[in-house]
N, C-alpha and C positions, 0 to 999 in steps of 0.2 A: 504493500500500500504506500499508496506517499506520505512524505512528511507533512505534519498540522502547518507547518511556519512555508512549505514550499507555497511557488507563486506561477499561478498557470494562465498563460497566453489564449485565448479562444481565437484564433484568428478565422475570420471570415470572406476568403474572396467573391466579389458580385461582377458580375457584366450585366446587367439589363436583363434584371431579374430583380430588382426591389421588393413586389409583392410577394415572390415568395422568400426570400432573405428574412424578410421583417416575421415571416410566419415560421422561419426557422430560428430566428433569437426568438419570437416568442414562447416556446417550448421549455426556455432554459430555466425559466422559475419555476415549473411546474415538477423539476428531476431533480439529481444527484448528479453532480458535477466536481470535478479536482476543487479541493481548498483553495480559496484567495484565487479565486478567477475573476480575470477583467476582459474584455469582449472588445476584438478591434476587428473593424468591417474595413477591408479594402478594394474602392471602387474603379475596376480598373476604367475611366473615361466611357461608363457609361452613355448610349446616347438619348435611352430617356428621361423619365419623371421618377429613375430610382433612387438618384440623390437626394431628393425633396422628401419621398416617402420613406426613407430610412432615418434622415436628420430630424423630422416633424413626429418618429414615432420614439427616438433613445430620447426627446426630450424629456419624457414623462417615462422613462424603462427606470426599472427599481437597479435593476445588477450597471455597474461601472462599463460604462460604452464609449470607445471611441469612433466615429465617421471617418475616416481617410479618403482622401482620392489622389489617383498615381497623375505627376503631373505629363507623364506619356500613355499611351498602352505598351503596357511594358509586356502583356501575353499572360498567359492565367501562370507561367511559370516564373515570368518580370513579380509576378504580385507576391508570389509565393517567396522571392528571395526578400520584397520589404517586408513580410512577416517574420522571418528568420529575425532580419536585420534590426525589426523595433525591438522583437521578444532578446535577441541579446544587448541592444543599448538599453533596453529599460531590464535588466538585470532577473527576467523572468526563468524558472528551472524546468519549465517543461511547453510546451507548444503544441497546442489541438490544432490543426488544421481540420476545418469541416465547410467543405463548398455551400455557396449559398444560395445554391441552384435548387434545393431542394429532393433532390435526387435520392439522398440516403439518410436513414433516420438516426438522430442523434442517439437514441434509445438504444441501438446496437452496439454503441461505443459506452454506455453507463453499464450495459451487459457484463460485461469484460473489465468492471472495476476491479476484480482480486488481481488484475494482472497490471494495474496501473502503477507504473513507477518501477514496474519489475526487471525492464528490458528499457534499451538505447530506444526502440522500435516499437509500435505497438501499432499495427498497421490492418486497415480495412482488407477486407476480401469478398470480392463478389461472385467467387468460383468457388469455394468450400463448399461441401455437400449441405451446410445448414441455412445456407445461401439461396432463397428464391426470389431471382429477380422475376420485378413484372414487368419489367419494360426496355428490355433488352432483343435486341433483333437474334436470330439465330446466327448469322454470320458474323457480327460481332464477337457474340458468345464464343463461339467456336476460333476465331482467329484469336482471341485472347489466349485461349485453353492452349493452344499450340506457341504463341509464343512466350507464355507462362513454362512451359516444358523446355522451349528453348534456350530461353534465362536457367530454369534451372541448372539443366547441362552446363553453359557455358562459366556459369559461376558455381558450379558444385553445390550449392545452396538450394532447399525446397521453397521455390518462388509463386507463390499462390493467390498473387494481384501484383501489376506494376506501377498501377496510380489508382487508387481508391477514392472516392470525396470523402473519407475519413480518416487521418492518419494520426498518432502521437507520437512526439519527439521529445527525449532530455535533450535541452540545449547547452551548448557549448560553444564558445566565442571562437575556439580554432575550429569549428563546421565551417566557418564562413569561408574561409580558405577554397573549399571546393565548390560551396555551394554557387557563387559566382560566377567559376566557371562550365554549372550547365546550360543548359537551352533554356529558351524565355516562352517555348509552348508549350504544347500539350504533351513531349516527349519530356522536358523537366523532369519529371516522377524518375524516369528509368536511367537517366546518368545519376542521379542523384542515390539509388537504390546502389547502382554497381560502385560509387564513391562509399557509399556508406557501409557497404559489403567488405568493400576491401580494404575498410577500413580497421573491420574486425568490430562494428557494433554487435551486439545483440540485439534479434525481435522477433517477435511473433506474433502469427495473423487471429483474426479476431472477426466473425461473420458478419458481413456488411452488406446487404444486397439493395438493389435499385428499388427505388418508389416508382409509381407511374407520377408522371407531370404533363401538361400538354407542353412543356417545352420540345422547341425542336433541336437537335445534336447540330452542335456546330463542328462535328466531326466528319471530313474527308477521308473516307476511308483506304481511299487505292491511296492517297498521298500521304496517310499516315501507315499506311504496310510497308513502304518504298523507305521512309524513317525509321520502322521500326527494322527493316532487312539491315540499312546503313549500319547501326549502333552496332547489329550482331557482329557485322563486318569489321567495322573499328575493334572491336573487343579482339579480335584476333591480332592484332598490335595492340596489347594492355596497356600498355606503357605508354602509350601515345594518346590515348586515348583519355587516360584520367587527369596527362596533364595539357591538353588541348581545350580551349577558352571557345565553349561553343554560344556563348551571350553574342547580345545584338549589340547593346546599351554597355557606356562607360559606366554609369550611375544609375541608382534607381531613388527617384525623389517623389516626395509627396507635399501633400498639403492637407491640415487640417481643415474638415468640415463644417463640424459641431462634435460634439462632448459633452455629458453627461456629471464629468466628475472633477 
């Protein structure tokens, strides 16, 4: 379990999804969550009315909220490196990542609290046999499953998700070292996995499966199998690969919205 005095990061990335964001922090009073949690939404440049409906609703939220927005689109994985980056300048020991798309329910990661704080890692999976997604294509599904087996092989490691919308990290300020140089998309999760792998963390996965949403996937699929082929390919030069700078962006900056506390 973790410790009473530890301090845990809630980080939330949004794109143009606001309504359902605000009905995924709404959730959080109603559960069991890590000691000393405070809640930072990061907007990567939304282009609707999400900004407005998330600052007009932490006004009146009881739990400690910050609003952020990235002052580029830095990519859902640009976003994920300012949460690393706030959660180690503001001195936090642990880091929820949990998208705010609404996709996966916070309830499966309080599931899994005897294992909190146990491991480096404590990472969603939407392929575990306890796992029913409802809103997953079949070919998705199945191209995951095969390049979940693939990863395994190549990292000798049993890999049974490579980016979940639920993850927990212990944070440590020498992460940052690698963590900046992965990608700034939706590949992020998988350099960041084989950095952290070979780094010798400890983790383990924990059942997280898809909600239905009427959102629509802003996944390309043929263009994201041709990335994920690439990565497999890199790894076969290791060494080149974990220390190659695959970011777009020098910097990743933001700007306060609104706050609560």
């Amino acid at each position: 379990m973790l410790e009473k005095n530890s301090k845990t990061l809630i980080a939330i990335p949004m794109f143009n999804c606001g309504s359902y964001t605000k009905e995924v922090i709404g959730e959080f009073t109603s559960i069991e969550l890590p000691p000393n949690s405070d809640i930072l939404i990061i907007d990567n440049r939304s282009s609707d009315n999400s900004v407005e409906i998330l600052s007009e609703f932490i006004g009146s939220f009881s739990m400690n909220t910050k609003l952020i927005q990235n002052v580029k689109n830095y990519g859902l994985g640009g976003s994920t490196k300012i949460a690393f980056q706030y959660a180690i300048e503001n001195s936090y020991d642990y880091m929820l990542l949990h998208h705010g798309s609404g996709k996966a329910d916070i309830n499966n990661f309080v599931s899994a609290k005897e294992d909190w704080g146990k491991y480096d890692l404590l990472l969603g999976s939407r392929f575990m046999k306890e796992s029913k997604n409802e809103n997953y294509s079949g070919l998705q599904y199945m191209g995951n499953v095969v390049f979940n087996f693939i990863f395994s092989t190549i990292l000798n490691k049993k890999i049974l998700d490579l980016g979940a919308s639920t993850n927990f990290y212990k944070v440590n300020k020498s992460d940052l070292d690698y963590i900046y140089l992965c990608s700034d998309g939706l590949t992020f999760n998988y350099y960041l996995l084989i950095h952290q792998l070979n780094k010798g963390l400890t983790y383990k996965y924990f059942s997280s499966p898809l909600k239905v949403t009427n959102q629509k996937s802003s996944l390309n699929l043929t263009k994201h199998l041709f990335e994920m082929v690439s990565i497999v390919l890199q790894y076969l030069n290791r060494k080149k690969l974990l220390k190659n700078n695959f970011s777009i962006f020098d910097e990743y900056e933001y700007k306060t919205i609104n706050q609560n506390f």
